[in-house]
N, C-alpha and C positions, 0 to 999 in steps of 0.2 A: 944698148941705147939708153939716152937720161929718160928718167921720170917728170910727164907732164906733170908743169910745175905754175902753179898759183900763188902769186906773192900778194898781199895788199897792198895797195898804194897808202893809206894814209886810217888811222884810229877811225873807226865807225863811228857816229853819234848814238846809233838803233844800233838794235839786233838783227842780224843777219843769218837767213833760213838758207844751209848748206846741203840739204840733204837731195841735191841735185845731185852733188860730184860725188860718184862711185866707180870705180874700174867699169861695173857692169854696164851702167848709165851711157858712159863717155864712149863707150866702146867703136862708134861708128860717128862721131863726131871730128868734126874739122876743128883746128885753132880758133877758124873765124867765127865757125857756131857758136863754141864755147864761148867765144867774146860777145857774141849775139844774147846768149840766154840770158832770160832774163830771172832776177832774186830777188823774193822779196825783203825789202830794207824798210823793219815795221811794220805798215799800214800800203807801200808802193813797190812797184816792182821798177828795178834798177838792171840795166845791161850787166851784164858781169865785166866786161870789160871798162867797163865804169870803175869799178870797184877794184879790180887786181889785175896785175899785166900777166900773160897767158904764155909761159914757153913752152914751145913743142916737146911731144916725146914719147912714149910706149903710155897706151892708156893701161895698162896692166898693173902701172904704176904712179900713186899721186902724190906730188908733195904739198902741200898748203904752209906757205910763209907769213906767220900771224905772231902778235903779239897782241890782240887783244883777245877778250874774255869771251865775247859777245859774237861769235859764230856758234850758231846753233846748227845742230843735226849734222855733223861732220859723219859722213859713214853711215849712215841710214839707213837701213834694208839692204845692205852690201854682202854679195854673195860671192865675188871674190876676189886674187887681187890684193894690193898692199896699198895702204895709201899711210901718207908720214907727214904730221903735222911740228913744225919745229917753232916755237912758242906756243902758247897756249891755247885750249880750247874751251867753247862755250859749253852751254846745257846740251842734253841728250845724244850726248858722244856713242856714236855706234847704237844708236836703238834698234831693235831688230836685227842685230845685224845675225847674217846665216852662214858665210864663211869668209874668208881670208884672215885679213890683219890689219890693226889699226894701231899705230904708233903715236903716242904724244912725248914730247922733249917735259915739256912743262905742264900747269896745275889747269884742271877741267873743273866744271861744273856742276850743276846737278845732273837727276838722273842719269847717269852714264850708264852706259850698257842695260836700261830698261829692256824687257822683251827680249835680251837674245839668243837664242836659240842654237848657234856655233860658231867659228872664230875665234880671234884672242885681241883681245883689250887690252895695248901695252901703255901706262902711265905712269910718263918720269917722275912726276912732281907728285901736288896732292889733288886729292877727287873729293868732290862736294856732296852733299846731302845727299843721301836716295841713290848711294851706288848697287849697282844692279839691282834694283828695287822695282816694284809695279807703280807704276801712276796713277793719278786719281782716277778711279772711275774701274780699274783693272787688277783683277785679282791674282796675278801673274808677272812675277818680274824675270830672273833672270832664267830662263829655261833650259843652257845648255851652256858650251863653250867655255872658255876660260878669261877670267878678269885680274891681271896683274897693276899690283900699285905699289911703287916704290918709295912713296912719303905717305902721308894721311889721309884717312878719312873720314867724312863727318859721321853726320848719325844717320840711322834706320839704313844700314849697310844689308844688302838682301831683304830686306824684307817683300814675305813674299814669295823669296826665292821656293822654287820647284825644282832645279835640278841644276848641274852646271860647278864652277870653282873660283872661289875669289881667295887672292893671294894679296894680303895686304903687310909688307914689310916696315912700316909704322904704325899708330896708333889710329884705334875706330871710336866713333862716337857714340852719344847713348843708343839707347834697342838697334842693340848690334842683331841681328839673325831675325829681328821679330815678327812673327807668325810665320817662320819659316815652315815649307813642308817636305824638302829633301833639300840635295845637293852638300857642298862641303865649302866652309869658309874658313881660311887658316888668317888668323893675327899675331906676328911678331914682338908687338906692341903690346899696350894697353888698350881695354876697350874702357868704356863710359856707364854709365846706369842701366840697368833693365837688360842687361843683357839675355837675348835668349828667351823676350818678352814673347806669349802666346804660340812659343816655336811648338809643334806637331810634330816633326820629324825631321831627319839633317846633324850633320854634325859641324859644330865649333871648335876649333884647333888655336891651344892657346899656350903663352908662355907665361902669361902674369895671372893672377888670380882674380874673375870677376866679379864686377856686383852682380850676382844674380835677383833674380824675383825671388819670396819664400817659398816660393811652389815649386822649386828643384828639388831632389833629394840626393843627397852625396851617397856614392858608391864605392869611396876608396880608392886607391892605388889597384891599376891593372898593368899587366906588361899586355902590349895588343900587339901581335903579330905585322899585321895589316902596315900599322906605322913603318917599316921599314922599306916595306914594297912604296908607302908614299912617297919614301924622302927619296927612292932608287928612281923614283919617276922626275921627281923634280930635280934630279943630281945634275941634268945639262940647264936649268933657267939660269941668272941672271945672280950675280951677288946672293944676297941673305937668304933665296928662297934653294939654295944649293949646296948647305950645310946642316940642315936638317937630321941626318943621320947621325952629326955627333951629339944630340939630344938623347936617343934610346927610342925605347918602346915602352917605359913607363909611364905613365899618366892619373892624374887622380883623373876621378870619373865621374859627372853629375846629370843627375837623368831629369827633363821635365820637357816643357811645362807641365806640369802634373793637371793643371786648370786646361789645357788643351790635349789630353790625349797621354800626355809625359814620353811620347816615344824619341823626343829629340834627345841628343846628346852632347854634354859639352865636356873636351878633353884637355887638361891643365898639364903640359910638362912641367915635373919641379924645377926650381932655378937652379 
């Protein structure tokens, strides 16, 4: 059967709160309902069927048909279930989210995947500031699951982070990992300043050499084992994150924040 499919009728003016539509949500929902509920658009609540035309289909699966930026919370506390958005998406893509899968074609917003706990966050394009990172007020960002990004992304990428994997196959922005306290984040790319800012614990996977803070201390070239069980995990993802193996197991090795603990780790394959 097709996947209930949500298209918009026309460019928002506002921002639009999405974190209604989830597999879990919809589950016992009618077409009509769906066209019934209502979203907040700003400051007012608007039908949805206002907003986008509703075709039938397996709630197990969703598609949202967007090209603008400005739908917020696509996937929200989603436990499981696919849902696939082809254009773009707004702020806090997948917050919370606890299982299934969330697909974007094109480039997201801030916080994406804030808070979540498992699942996997697939994005075509690039991701905006504060991927998997905690938000104000919250000393917790990415806690589990896996976060895949196949162009860039900004700054303070995990921060925060606790546990969990972001796979980033372009370039991060400045305090890439900072105040990280576990988890693993792999960059293809380059990252920006400070990388590794106030990290505790957690590992950074890297191919270009970064700015660290002075409070790292270089450890040299290691062959690490472990490295090859990585790339043996990631040999089925997606383009660049499935060649990893012909890198090695050699790594220069640099330990800190020294000013937090220094038990984080950041690992440089040579070029």
């Amino acid at each position: 059967m097709s996947p209930l499919t949500l298209t918009l009728r026309e460019a928002p003016r506002q921002r639009i709160e999405m974190s209604a539509f989830t597999p879990g949500r919809l589950a016992e929902s009618s077409a009509e309902a769906i066209r019934r509920l209502p979203l907040w658009v700003g400051n007012r609540q608007v039908p949805t069927g206002d907003l986008f035309t509703v075709d039938e289909g397996t709630r197990e699966d969703l598609v949202i048909r967007s090209d603008s930026d400005r739908l917020d919370g696509i996937g929200a506390g989603s436990t499981r279930g696919t849902i696939r958005v082809e254009g773009r998406a707004g702020a806090y893509l997948g917050r919370d989210l606890r299982g299934g899968s969330i697909r974007v074609s094109g480039d997201v917003g801030i916080f994406a995947g804030t808070g979540m706990t498992g699942g996997t966050l697939h994005i075509g394009g690039n991701a905006g500031d504060f991927l998997g990172a905690a938000i104000p007020g919250e000393r917790r960002g990415l806690r589990g699951g896996r976060i895949e990004v196949y162009g860039n992304a900004g700054d303070r990428v995990g921060d925060h982070q606790r546990r969990g994997l972001i796979l980033i196959a372009g370039d991060a922005g400045d305090y890439c990992a900072s105040r990280m306290t576990a988890g693993t984040i792999l960059v293809l790319g380059r990252t920006g300043a400070q990388t590794g800012f106030a990290m505790r614990r957690g590992t950074i996977l890297l191919t270009a050499q970064p700015r660290l803070p002075p409070t790292f201390n270089h450890n040299g070239p290691h062959a690490l084992g472990f490295l090859r069980l990585f790339a043996d995990a990631l040999a089925t993802r997606d383009g660049p994150f499935s060649r990893l193996d012909a890198r090695g197991i050699t790594v220069d090795r640099w330990l800190g924040d020294l000013a937090n603990g220094g038990q984080g780790e950041v690992l440089v394959w040579a070029p």
